[in-house]
Each structure stands twice: as structure tokens, then as C-alpha cells.
Backbone as ProteinMPNN parsed JSONL, in Angstrom:
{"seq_chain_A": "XXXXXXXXXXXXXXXXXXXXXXXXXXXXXXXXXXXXXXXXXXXXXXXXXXXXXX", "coords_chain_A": {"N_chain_A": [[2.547, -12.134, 3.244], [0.571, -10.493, 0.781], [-0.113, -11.305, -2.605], [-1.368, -9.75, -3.836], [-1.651, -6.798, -2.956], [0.572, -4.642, -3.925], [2.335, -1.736, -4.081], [3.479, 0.844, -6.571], [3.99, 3.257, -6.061], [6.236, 5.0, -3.439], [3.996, 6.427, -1.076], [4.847, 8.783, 0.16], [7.646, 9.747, -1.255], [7.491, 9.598, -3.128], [9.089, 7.792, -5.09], [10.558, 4.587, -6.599], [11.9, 2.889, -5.231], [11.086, 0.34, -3.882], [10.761, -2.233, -1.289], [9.665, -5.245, -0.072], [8.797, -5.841, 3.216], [9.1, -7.07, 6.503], [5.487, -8.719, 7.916], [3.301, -6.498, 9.482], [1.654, -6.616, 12.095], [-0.86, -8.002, 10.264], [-0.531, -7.141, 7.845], [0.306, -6.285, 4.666], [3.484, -5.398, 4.773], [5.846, -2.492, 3.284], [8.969, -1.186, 2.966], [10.981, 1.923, 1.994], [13.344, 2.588, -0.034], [14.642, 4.859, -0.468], [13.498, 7.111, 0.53], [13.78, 6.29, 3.264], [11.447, 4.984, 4.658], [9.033, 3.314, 6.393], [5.821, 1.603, 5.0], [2.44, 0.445, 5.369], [-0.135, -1.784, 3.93], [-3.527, -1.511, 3.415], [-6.697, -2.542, 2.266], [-9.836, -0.986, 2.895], [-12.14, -0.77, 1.868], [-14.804, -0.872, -0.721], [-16.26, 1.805, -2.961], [-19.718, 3.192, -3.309], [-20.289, 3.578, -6.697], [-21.073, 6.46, -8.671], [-24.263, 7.516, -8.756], [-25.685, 5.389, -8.463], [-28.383, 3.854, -7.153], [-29.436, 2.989, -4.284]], "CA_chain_A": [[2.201, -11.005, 2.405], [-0.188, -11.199, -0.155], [0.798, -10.907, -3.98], [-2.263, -8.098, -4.612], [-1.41, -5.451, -2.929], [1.863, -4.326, -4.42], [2.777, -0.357, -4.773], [4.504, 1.673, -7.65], [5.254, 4.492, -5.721], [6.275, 5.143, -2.056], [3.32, 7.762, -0.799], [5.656, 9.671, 0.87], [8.266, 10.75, -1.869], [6.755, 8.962, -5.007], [10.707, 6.954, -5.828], [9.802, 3.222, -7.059], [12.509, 2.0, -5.123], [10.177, -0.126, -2.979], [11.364, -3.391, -1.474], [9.112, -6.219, 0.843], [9.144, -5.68, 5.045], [8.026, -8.319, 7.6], [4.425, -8.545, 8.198], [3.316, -5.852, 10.481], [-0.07, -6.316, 12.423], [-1.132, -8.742, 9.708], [-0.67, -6.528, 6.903], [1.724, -6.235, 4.058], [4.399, -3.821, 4.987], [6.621, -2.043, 2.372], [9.901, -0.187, 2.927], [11.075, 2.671, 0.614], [15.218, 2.781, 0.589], [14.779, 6.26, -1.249], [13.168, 8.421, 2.11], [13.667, 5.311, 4.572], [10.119, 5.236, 5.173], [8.102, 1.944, 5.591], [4.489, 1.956, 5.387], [1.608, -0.864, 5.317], [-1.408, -0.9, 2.504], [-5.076, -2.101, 3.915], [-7.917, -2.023, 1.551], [-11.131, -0.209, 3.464], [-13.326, -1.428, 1.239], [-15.115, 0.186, -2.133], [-17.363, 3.499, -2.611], [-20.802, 2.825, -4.657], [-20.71, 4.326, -7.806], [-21.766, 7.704, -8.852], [-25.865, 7.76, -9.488], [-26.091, 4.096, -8.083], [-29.912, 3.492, -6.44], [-28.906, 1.773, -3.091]], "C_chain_A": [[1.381, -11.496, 1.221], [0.489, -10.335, -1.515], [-0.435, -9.45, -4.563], [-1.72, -6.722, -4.218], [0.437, -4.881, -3.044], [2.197, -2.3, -4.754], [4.14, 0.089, -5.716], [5.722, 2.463, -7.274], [5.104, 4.832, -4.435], [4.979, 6.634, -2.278], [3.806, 8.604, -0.262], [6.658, 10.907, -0.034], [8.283, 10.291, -3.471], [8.118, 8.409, -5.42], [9.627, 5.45, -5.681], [10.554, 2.238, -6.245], [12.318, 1.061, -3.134], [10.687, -1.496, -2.609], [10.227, -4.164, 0.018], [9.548, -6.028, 2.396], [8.476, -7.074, 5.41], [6.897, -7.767, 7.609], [4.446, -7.507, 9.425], [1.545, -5.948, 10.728], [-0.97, -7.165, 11.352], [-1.241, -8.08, 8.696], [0.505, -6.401, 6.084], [2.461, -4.951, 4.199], [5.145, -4.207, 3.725], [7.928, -1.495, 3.007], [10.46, 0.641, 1.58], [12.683, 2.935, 0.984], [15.252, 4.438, -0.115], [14.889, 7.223, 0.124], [13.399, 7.4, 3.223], [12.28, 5.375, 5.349], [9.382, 4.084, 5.633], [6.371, 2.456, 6.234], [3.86, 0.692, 5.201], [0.202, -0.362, 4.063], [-2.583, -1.558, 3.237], [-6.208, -1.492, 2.787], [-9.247, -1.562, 2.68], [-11.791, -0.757, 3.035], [-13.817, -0.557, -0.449], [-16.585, 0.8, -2.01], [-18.405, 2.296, -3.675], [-20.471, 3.624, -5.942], [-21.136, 5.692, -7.91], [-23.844, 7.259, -9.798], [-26.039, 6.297, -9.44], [-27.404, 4.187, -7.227], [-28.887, 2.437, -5.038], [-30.741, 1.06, -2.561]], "O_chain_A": [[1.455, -12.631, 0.751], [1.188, -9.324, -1.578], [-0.282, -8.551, -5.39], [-1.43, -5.786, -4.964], [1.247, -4.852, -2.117], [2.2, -1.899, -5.918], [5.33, -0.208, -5.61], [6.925, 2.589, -7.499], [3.947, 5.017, -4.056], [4.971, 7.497, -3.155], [3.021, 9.539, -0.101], [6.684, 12.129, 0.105], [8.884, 10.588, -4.504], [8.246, 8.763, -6.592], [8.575, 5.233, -5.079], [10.257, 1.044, -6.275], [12.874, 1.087, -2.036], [11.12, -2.111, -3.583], [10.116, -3.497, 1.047], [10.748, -6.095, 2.661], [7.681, -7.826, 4.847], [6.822, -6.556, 7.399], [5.349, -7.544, 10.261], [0.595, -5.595, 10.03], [-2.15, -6.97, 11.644], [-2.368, -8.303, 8.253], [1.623, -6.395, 6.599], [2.145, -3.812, 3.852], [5.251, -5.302, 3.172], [7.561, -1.335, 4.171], [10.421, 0.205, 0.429], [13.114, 3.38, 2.048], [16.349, 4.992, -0.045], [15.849, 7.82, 0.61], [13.112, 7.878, 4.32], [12.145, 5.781, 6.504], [8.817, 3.787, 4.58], [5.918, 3.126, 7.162], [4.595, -0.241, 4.875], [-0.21, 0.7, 3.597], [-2.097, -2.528, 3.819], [-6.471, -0.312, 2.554], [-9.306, -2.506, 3.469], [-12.347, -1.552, 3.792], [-13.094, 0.22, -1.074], [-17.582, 0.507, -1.35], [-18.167, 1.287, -4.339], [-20.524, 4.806, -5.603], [-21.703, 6.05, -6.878], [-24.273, 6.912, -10.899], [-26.588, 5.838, -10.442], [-27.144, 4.952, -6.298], [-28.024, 1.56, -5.058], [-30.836, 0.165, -1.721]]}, "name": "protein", "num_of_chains": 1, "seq": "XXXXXXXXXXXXXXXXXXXXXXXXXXXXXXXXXXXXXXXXXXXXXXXXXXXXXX"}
């Protein structure tokens, strides 16, 4: 797991009470003990700017 991507708040029912999963698919999984949910985070990538010239 990598130490960047870390969440606040489960996307599911927004509680904080977020705790580390096994890797899933090479990605950092989360579990949420609040809704029993687990989810994974992947960055996409980043937008340009507003009124950027490409």
C-alpha cells in the first residue's frame, strides 16, 4: 500500500472509521467498520486547468 493515498471519509456513508485491507488488484484497499464496506482508491490522472492553451 502506498502512504499517499489515504481517505478521511468512507464514500459510501462519510464515518472516518477507516482501517487498511490487503492489496486488491494492486491497489490500496480500505475497509470502513461503520457500513462494512471496503473500497480501493486509483488516481486517473489530472484535468488541465480552466482557460489552459493546450
Amino acid at each position: 500500500m502506498t502512504s499517499r493515498s489515504q481517505p478521511n471519509h468512507c464514500p459510501y456513508c462519510g464515518d472516518e472509521n477507516l482501517w487498511p485491507r490487503e492489496a486488491e488488484q494492486g491497489l490500496a484497499a480500505w475497509e470502513c467498520r461503520a457500513c462494512l464496506r471496503s473500497f480501493v482508491l486509483k488516481m486517473l490522472g489530472t484535468i488541465p486547468r480552466p482557460g489552459a492553451t493546450s
